[in-house]
N, C-alpha and C positions, 0 to 999 in steps of 0.2 A: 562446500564452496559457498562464498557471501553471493549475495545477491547483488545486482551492478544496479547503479541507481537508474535505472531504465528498468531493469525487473518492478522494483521500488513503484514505481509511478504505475506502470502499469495496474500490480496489485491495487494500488490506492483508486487507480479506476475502479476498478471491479468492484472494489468494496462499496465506493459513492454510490456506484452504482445499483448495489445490493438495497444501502440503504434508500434510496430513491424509490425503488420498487416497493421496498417496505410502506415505505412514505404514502405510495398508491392507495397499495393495498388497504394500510388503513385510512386513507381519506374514500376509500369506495365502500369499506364498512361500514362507517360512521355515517352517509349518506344511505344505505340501505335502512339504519333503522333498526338490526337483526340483533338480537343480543349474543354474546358471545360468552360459550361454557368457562369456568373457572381454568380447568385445562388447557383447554384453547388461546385465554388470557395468557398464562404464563409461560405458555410456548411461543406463543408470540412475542411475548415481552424478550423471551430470552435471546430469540433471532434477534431484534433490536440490539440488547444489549453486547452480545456477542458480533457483531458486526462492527458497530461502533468502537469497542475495545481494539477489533483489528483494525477500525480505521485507524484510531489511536497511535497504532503501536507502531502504524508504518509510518504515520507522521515525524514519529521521534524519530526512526530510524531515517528517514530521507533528511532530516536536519542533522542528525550526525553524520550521514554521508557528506553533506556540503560542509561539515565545519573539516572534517579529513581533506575535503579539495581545497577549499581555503587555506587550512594550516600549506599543506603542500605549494600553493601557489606562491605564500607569503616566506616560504623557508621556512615551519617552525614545525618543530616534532608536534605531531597530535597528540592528543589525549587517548583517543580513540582509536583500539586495535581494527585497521584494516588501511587496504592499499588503496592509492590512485586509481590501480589496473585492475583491482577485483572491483570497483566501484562504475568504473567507466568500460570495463568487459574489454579493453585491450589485448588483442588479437586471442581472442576466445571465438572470433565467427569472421565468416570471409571477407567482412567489410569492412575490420580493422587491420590483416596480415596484409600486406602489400605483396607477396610473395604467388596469394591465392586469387589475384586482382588480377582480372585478361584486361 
């Protein structure tokens, strides 16, 4: 099942978020002074770059979700395979079925 663009965002939190921490993290080492093993170096570099990538990826993905609502909004077949209601999660939870609303 696609993910709704509200999944979307949220990931992209998480990930800013990851990266931020990262951000910390190396702004508290470089002020500690401490040198850092070759290992160390490229595991850390990889968390960076691996983070990044999924920031990335969800980026593309949330602009091809909006160009699927757009084409939709505008009338035009998309380019891109997925729906309105797999994007926007239409009654997949109890706050879009009107049925399961007291």
């Amino acid at each position: 099942m696609a993910d709704t663009l509200g999944d979307l965002v949220d990931k992209l939190t998480i990930s800013n978020i990851r990266l931020w921490n990262l951000e910390d993290e190396r702004r508290l080492y470089s002020q500690s002074k401490k040198d850092m093993g070759d290992k160390e170096m490229k595991e850390f570099l990889s968390k960076v770059s691996y983070t990044n990538k999924e920031r990335n990826s969800l980026i593309d993905q949330i602009n091809a979700s909006f160009k699927v609502l757009l084409d939709a909004f505008t009338g035009k077949e998309s380019c891109v395979v997925s729906t309105v209601e797999d994007l926007l999660g239409t009654g997949k939870n109890k706050f879009y079925r009107g049925e399961d609303r007291k």
